[in-house]
MISERO-651272 format. One record per residue (C-alpha): x, y, z; residue in three letters. Coordinates in nm, 4 decimals, always signed. Layout:
{px:X py:Y pz:Z aa:Ala} .
...
% end
This chain:
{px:+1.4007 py:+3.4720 pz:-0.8402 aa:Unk} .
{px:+1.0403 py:+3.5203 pz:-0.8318 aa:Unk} .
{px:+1.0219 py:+3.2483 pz:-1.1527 aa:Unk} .
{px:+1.2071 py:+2.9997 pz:-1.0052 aa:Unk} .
{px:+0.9672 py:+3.0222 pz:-0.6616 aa:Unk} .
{px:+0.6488 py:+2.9855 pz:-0.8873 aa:Unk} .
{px:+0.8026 py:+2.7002 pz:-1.0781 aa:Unk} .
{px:+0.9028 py:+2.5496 pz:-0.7223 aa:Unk} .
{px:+0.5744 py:+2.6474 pz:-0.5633 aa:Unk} .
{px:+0.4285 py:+2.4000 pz:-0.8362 aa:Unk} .
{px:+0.6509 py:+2.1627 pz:-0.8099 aa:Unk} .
{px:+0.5161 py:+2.1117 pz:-0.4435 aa:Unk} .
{px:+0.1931 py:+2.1041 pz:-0.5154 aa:Unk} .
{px:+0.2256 py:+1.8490 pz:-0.8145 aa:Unk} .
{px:+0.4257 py:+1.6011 pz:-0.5826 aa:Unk} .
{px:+0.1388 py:+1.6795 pz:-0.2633 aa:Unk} .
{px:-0.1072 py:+1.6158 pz:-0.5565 aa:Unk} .
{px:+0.0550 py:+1.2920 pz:-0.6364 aa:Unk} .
{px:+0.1468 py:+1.2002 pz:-0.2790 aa:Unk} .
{px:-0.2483 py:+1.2578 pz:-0.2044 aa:Unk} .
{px:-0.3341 py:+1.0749 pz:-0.4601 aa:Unk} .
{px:-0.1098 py:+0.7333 pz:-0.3604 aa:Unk} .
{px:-0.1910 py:+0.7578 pz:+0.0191 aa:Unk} .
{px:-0.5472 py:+0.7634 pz:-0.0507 aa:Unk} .
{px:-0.5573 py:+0.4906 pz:-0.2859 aa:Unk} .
{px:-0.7158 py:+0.1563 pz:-0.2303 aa:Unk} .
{px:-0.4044 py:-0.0070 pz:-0.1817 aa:Unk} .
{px:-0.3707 py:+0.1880 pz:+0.1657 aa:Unk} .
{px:-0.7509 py:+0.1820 pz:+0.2102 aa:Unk} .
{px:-0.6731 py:-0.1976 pz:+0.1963 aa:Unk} .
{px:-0.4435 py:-0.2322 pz:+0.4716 aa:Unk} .
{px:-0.6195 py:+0.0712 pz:+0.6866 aa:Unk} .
{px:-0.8363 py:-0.2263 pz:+0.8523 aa:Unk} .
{px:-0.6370 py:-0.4369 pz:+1.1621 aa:Unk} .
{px:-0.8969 py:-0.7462 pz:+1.1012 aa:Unk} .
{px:-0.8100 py:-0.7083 pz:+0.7428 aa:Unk} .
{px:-0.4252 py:-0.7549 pz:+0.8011 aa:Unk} .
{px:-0.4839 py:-1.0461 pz:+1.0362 aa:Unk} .
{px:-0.6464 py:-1.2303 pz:+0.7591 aa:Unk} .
{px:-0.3619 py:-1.1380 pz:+0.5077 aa:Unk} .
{px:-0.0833 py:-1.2261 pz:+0.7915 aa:Unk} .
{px:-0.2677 py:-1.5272 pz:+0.8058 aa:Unk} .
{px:-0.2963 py:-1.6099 pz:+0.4195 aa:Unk} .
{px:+0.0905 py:-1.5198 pz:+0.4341 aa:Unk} .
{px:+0.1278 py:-1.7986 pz:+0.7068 aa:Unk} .
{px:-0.0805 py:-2.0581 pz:+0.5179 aa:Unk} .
{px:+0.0835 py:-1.9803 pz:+0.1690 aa:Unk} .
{px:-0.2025 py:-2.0903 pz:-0.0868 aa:Unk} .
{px:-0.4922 py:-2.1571 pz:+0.1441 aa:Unk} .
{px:-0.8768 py:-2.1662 pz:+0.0943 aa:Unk} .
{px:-1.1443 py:-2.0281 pz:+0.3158 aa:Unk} .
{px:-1.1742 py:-2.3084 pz:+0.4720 aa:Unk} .
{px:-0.7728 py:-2.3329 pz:+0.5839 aa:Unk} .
{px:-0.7736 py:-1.9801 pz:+0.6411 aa:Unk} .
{px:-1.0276 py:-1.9440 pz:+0.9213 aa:Unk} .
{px:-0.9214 py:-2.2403 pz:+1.1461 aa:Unk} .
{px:-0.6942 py:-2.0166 pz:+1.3137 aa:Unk} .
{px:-0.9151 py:-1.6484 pz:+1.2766 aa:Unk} .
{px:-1.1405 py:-1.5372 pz:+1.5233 aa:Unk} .
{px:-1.3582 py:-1.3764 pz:+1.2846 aa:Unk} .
{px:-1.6564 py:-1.4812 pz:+1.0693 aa:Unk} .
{px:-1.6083 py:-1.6666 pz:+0.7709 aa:Unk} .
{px:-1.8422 py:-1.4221 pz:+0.5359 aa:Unk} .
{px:-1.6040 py:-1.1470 pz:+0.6948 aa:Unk} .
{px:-1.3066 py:-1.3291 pz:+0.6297 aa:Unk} .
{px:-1.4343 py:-1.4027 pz:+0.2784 aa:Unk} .
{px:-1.5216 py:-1.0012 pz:+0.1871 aa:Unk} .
{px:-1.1396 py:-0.9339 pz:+0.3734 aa:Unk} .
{px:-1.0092 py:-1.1887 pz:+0.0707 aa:Unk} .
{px:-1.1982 py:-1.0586 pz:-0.1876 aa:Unk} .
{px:-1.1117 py:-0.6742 pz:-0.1071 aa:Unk} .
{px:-0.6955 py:-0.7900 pz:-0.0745 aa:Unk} .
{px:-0.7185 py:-0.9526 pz:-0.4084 aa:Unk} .
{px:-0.8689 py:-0.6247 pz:-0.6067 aa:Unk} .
{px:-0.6102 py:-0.4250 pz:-0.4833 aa:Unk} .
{px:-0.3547 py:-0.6811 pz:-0.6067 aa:Unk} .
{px:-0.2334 py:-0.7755 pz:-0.2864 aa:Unk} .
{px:-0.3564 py:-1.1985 pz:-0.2747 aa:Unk} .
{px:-0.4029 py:-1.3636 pz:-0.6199 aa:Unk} .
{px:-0.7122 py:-1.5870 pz:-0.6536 aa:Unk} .
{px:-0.6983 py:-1.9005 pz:-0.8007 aa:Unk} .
{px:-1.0145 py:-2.1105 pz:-0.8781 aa:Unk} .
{px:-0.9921 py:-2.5213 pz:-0.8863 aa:Unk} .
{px:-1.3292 py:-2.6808 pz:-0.8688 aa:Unk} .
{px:-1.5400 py:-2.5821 pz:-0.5946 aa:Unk} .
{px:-1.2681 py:-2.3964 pz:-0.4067 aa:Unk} .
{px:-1.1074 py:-2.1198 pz:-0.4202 aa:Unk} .
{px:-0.7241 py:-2.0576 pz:-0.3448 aa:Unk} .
{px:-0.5579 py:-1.6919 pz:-0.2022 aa:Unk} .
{px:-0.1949 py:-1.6679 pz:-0.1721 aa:Unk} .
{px:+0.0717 py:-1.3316 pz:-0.1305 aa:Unk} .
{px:+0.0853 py:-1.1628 pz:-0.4946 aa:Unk} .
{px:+0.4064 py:-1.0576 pz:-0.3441 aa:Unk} .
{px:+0.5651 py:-0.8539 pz:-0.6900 aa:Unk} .
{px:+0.2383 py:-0.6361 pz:-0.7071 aa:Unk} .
{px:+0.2720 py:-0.5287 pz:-0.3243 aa:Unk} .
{px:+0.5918 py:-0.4688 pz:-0.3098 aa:Unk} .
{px:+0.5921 py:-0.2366 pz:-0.6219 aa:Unk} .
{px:+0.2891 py:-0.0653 pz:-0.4735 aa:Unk} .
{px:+0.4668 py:+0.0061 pz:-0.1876 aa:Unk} .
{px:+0.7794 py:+0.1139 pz:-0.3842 aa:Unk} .
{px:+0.5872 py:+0.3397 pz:-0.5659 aa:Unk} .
{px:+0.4225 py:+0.5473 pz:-0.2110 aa:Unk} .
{px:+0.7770 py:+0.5291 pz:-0.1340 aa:Unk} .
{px:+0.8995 py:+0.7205 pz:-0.4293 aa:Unk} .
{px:+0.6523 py:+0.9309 pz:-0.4418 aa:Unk} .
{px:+0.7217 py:+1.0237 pz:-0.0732 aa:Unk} .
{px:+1.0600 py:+1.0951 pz:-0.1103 aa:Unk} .
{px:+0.9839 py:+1.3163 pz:-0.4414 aa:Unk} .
{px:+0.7828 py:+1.5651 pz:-0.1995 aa:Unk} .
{px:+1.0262 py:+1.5055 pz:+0.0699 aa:Unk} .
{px:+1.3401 py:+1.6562 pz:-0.1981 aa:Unk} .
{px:+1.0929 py:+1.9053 pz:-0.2694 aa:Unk} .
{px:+0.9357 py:+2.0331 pz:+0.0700 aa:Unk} .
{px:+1.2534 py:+1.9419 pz:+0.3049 aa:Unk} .
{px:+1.5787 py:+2.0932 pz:+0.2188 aa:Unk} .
{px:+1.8614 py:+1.8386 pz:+0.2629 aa:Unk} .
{px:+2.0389 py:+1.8483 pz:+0.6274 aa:Unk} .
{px:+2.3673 py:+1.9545 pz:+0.4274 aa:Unk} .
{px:+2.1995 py:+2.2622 pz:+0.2691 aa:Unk} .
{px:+2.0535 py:+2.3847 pz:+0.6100 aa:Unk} .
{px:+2.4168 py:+2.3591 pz:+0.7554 aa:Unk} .
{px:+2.6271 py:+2.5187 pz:+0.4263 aa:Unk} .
{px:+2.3405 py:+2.8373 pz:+0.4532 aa:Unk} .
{px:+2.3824 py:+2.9109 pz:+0.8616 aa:Unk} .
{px:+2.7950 py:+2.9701 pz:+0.7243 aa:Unk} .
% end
């Protein structure tokens, strides 16, 4: 009994590890900033869209708008494309969602692991 709560113990404390890990990421870090998400709600609106396109409906300074771009598109969020002297964003839409599948697997690994099941509460109280 005691072996099996040890091996559980680290169980929960890999899958915390890991959670940690995923919810502090860049990705998150990314999306943590409201101006931020009005300039990627906006690229979404656009489709492929320059700087230019982008801020004639923002409120907020082009430079800002520009570092809001360039920090979306590390974290794999916009792709960048380059033709002549501008420079297109648009949705990278495979790599976000599969970031966000991932937090969400991850989540309900700990969740298995730290939250008994509904059923198992109920079939114990018997």
């Amino acid at each position: 009994m005691a072996k099996h709560r040890v091996q559980s113990e680290k169980k929960k404390e890999s899958a915390i590890e890991t959670l940690n890990f995923v919810l502090d990421s860049k990705f998150l870090s990314a999306l943590a900033e409201p101006s931020r998400i009005e300039v990627l709600k906006q690229v979404i609106r656009s489709g492929k869209a320059d700087i230019s396109e982008l801020t004639k409906n923002l409120t907020i300074d082009r430079s800002v708008i520009s570092r809001h771009l360039s920090i979306l598109q590390e974290v794999g969020i916009l792709e960048r494309e380059k033709s002549g002297k501008h420079v297109y964003y648009e949705l990278n839409p495979r790599v976000a969602i599969q970031k966000f599948r991932n937090i969400l697997e991850h989540l309900e690994e700990l969740v298995a692991i730290c939250c008994p099941p509904i059923e198992s509460e109920q079939s114990s109280k018997k």
